[in-house]
C-alpha positions in Angstrom: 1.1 24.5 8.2 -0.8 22.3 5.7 2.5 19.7 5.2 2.5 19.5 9.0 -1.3 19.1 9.8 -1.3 16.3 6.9 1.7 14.7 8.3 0.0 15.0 12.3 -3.3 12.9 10.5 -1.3 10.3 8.7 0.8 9.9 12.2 -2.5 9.4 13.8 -3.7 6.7 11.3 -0.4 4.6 11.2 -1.0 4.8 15.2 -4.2 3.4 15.8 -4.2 0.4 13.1 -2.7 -1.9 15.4 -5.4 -0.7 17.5 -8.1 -1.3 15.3 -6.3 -4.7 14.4 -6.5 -5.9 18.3 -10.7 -4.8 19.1 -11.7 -6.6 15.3 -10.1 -9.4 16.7 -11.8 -9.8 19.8 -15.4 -8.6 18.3 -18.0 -11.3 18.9 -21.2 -10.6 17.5 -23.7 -12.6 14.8 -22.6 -9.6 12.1 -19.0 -11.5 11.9 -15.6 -9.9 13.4 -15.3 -7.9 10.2 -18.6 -6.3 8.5 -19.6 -4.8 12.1 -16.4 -2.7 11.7 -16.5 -1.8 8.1 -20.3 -1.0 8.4 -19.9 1.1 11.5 -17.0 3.1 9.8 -19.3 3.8 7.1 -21.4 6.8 7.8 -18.1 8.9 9.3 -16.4 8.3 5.9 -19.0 9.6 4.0 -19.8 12.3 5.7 -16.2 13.3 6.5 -15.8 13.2 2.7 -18.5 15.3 2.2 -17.2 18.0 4.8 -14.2 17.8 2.6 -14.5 17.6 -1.1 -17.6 19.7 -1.3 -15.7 22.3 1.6 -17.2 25.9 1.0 -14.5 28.2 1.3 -15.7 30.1 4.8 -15.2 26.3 6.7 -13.6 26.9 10.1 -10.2 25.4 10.2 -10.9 23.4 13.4 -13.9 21.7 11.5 -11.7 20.6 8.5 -9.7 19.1 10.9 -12.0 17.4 12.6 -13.0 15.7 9.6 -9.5 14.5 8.4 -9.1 12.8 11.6 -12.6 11.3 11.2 -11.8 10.4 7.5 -8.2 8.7 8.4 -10.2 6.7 11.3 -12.7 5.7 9.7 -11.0 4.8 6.4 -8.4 2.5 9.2 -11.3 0.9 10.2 -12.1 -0.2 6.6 -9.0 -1.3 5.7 -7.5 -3.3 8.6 -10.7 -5.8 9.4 -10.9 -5.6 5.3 -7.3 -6.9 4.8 -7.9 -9.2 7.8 -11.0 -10.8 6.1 -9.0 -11.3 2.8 -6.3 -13.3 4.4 -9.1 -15.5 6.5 -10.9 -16.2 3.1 -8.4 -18.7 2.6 -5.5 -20.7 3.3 -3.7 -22.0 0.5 -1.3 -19.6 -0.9 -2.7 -19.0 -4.3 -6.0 -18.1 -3.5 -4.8 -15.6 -1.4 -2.7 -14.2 -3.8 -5.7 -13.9 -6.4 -7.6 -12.5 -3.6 -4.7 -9.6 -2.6 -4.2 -9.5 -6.5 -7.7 -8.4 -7.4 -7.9 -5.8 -4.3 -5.1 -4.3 -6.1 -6.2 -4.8 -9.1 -9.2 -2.4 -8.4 -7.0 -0.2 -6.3 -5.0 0.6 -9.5 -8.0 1.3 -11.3 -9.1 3.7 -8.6 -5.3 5.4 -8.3 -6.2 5.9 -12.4 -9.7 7.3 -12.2 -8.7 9.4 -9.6 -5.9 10.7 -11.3 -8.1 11.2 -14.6 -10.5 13.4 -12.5 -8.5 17.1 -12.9 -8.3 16.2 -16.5 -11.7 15.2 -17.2 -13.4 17.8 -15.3 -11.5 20.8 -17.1 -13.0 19.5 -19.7 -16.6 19.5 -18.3 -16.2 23.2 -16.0 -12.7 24.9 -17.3 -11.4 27.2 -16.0 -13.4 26.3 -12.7 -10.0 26.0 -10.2 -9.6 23.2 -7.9 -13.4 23.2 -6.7 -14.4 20.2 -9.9 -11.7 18.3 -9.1 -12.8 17.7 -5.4 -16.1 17.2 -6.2 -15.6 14.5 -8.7 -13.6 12.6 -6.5 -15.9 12.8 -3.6 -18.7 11.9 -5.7 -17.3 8.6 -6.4 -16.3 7.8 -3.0 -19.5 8.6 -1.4 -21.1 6.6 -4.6 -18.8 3.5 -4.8 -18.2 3.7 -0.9 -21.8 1.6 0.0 -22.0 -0.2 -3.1 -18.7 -2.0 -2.3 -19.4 -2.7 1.2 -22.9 -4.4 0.5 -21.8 -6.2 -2.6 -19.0 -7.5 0.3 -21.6 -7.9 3.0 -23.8 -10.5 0.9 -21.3 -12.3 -1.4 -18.3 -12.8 0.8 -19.3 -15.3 4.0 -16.9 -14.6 7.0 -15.5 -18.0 8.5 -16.1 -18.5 12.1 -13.2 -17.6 14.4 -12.5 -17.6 18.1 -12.3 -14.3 19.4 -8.9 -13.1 20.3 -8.0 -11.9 24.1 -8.0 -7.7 24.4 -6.2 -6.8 27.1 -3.3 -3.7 27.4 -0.8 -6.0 27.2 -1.9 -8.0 24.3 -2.4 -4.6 22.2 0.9 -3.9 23.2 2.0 -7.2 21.6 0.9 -6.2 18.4 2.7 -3.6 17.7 5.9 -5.1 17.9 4.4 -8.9 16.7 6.6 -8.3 14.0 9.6 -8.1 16.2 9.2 -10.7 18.3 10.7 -14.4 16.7 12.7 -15.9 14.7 9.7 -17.0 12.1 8.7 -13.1 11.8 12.0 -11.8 10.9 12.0 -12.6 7.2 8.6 -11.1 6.8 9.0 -8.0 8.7 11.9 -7.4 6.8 10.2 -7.6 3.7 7.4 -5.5 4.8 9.7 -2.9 5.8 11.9 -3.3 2.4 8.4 -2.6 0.5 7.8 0.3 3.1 11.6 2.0 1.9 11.1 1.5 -2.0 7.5 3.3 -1.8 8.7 6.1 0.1 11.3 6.7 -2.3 9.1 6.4 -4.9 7.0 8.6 -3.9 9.4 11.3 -2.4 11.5 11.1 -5.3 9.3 10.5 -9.3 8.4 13.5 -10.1 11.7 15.0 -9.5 13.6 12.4 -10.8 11.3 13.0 -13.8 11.4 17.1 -13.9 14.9 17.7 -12.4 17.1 14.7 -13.1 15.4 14.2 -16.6 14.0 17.2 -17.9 10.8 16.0 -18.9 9.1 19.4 -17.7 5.6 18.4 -16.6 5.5 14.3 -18.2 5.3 13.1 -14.8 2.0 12.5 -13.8 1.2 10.9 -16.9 4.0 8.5 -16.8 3.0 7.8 -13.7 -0.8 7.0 -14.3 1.1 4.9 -17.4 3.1 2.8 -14.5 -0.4 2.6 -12.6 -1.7 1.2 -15.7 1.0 -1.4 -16.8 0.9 -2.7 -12.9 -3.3 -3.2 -13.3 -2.3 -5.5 -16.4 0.2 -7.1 -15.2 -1.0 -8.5 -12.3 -3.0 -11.6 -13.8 0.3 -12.8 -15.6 2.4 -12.5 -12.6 -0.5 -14.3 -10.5 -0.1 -17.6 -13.2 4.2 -17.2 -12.9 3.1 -17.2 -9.0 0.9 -20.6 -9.6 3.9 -22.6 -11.5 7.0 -21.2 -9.9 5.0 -20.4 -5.9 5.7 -17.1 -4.0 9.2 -16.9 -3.0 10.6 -18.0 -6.7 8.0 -15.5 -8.0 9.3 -12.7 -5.6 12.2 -13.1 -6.8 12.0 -12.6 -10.2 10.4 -9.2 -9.4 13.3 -8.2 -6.9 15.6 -8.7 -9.9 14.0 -6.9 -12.2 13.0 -4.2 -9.6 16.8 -3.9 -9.4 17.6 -3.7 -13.4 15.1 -1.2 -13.4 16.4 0.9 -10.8 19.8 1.1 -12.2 18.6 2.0 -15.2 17.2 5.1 -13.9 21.3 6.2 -13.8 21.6 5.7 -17.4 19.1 7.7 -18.7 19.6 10.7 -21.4 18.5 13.7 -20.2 15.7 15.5 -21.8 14.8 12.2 -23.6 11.4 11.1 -23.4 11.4 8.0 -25.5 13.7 5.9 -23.5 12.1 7.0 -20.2 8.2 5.6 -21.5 10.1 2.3 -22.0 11.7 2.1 -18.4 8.4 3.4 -17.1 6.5 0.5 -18.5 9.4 -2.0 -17.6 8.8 -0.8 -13.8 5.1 -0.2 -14.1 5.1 -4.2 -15.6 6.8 -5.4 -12.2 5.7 -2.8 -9.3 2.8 -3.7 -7.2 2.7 -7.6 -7.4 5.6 -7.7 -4.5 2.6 -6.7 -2.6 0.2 -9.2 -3.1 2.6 -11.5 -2.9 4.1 -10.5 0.8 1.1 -10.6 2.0 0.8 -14.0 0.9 3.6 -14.7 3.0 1.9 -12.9 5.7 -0.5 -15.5 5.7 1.8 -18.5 6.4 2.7 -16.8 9.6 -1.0 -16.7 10.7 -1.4 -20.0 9.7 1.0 -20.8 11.8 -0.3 -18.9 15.1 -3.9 -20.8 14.1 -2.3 -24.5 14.3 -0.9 -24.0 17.5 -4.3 -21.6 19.1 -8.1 -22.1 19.2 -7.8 -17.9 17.5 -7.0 -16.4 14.1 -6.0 -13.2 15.0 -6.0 -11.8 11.6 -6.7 -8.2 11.7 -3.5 -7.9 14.4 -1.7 -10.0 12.0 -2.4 -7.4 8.7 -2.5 -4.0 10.9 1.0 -4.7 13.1 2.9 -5.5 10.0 1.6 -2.6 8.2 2.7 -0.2 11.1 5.8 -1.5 10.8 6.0 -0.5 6.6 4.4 2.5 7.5 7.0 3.5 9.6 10.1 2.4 7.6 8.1 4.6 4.9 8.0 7.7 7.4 11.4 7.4 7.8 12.8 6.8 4.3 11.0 10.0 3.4 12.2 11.9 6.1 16.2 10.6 4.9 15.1 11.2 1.1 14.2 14.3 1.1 17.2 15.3 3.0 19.0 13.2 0.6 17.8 15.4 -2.2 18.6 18.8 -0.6 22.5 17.7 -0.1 22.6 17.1 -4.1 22.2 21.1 -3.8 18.7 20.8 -5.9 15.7 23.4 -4.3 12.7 22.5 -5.4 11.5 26.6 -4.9 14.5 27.5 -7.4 12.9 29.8 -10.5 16.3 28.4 -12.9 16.3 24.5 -13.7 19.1 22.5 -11.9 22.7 22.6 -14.1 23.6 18.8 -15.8 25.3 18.1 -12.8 22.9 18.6 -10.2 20.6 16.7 -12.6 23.2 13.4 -12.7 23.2 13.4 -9.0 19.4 13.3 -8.3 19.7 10.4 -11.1 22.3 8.2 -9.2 20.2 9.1 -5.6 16.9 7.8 -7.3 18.8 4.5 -8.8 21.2 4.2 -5.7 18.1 4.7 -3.6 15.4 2.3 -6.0 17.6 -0.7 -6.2 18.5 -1.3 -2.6 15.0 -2.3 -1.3 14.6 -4.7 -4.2 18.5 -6.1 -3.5 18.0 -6.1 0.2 14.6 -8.5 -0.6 16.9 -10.7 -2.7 18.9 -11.3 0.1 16.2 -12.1 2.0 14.4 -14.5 -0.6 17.4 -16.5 -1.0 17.2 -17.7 2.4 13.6 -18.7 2.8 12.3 -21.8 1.9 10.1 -21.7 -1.2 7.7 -24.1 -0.2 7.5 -24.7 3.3 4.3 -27.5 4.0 1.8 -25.5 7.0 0.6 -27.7 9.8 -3.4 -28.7 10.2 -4.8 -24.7 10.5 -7.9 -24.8 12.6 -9.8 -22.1 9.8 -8.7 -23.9 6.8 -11.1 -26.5 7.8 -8.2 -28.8 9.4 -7.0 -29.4 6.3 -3.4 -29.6 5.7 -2.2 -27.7 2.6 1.1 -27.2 1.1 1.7 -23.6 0.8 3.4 -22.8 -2.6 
């Protein structure tokens, strides 16, 4: 019942972002197209937060719900005029990629500090149960939560934009924007590649790491070390991605995205050592491919702005995240499935024989390398540094996009 109310919410949110995407668009008021949103979303956050991370055990189930739904809503209205804003900043390539580079830079830290909460609250109440761990992590949301937005609010000016059309049609557009063109093909494709190789990430680590490896319960703390070599490494990749410009850069982290996947295959099982050092290889060139899409992302609406008096960002960011979002539902849908016919149960009391072990092995290397491949495909036929014609928010100025 739980897997299938939390799978009903996340359906809802991939849903309305496009949504969302289409009414920031078309907001005029003397608050920007972006802050209105983000503000208003606000006060439903936090107090959906509070309904659940400090729920008291009698909460009706119908009011728990409720607040899911009003916590996945209101978080997709943070995030789409938010990612929308960070690619209007802008138009030259690198800035944007420093810009996407720090969000995830301090989305890292938060996956981290989040996933240091359960440890550093048994410390503080042990023995307390779950109840700590909820409460520490809604303390820092509802904490953090308005800090961040007015630190945004007065440091980060919008630009000026045209508000886009809204019509039924025009949100129906967005949704399948990334369908529609030859110039959106690449980039979808990408988007959905990235959308694959986190779902199987996700569906598969921890038991890749408990089944396939034997590493009994190492697997949240190599992944907070993964999280932790991606925070670091994003300011080296970002100075590769100033010399050798975004489609070079992508590259290089397909390719090694790739050596790191087949690696998986070739790992001793029940050996810790040689796992930490593959870890921190893929932890070293995970999460950059992000920033860097999105930089890519912006080249599109760079191109939509030279050719109309809008910059329909938030569509832009929300449509080809719909898109990932869906390649992701579906990869975990096939992955999962994938893992049952290697004969592994999860609910087994006996640990899976040496053979059962290999095959989970080969499905997460098989399963790891072909998003990464599949984007080298895909890289080797775009142009690495296309010039973009006058854009009408990058103050008419021409720029070559690196």
């Amino acid at each position: 019942m739980t897997a299938t109310l939390l799978s009903v919410v996340r359906l809802w949110e991939t849903l309305i972002a496009p949504l969302i995407g289409a009414l920031s668009d078309a907001t005029s008021s003397r608050f920007g197209r972006r802050k209105l949103w983000m503000v208003a979303a606000t006060p439903g956050v936090m107090a959906a937060t509070a309904t659940i991370y400090f729920a008291r055990p009698d909460l009706p189930a119908w009011c728990l719900v409720l607040a899911m739904v009003v916590l996945c809503t209101g978080w997709t209205m943070i995030n789409v005029p938010h990612g929308a804003w960070s690619l209007e900043i802008s138009a030259r390539a690198d800035e944007r990629a420093r810009i996407f580079g720090m969000r995830q830079f301090i989305g890292y830290g938060a996956m981290i500090l989040f996933s240091l909460a359960p440890a550093i609250s048994e410390q503080v109440w042990p023995v307390a149960g779950v109840a700590p761990h909820m409460i520490f992590a809604g303390s820092l949301i509802l904490v953090t939560l308005p800090v961040s937005l007015v630190f945004l609010a007065r440091r980060v000016p919008e630009r000026p934009a045209t508000p886009s059309r809204l019509s039924l049609r025009q949100v129906w557009r967005i949704y399948v924007l990334p369908l529609r063109g030859a110039d959106f093909a690449p980039v979808a494709a990408l988007f959905a590649a990235m959308g694959v190789y986190t779902a199987v990430e996700a569906a598969l680590y921890l038991f890749l790491v408990r089944a396939g490896l034997g590493l009994g319960d190492w697997g949240m703390t190599l992944m907070l070390l993964q999280f932790a070599c991606g925070l670091v490494s994003i300011p080296p990749w970002l100075a590769v991605h100033r010399r050798l410009g975004t489609v070079p850069t992508l590259r290089l982290i397909a390719l090694l995205q790739v050596a790191g996947a087949i690696g998986l295959a070739f790992l001793p099982h029940g050996r810790l050592a040689p796992f930490i050092a593959l870890a921190v290889l893929r932890g070293l060139v995970n999460g950059t491919e992000f920033i860097l899409i999105r930089a890519l992302l912006g080249r599109l609406l760079d191109s939509h702005a030279a050719r109309n008096a809008d910059v329909p960002a938030a569509s832009y960011y929300a449509s080809f995240h719909f898109l990932l979002d869906v390649a992701a539902a579906v990869t975990t849908f096939l992955v999962l499935h994938a893992l049952a016919f290697t004969g592994f149960d999860p609910r087994a009391a006996l640990p899976p024989s040496l053979d059962q072990a290999g095959r989970i092995q080969w499905l997460a290397a098989l399963a790891l390398s072909l998003p990464p491949a599949a984007m080298l495909v895909l890289l080797g036929r775009m142009e690495p540094r296309p010039r973009l014609r006058t854009s009408t928010h990058a103050n008419k100025a021409a720029e070559p996009a690196r």
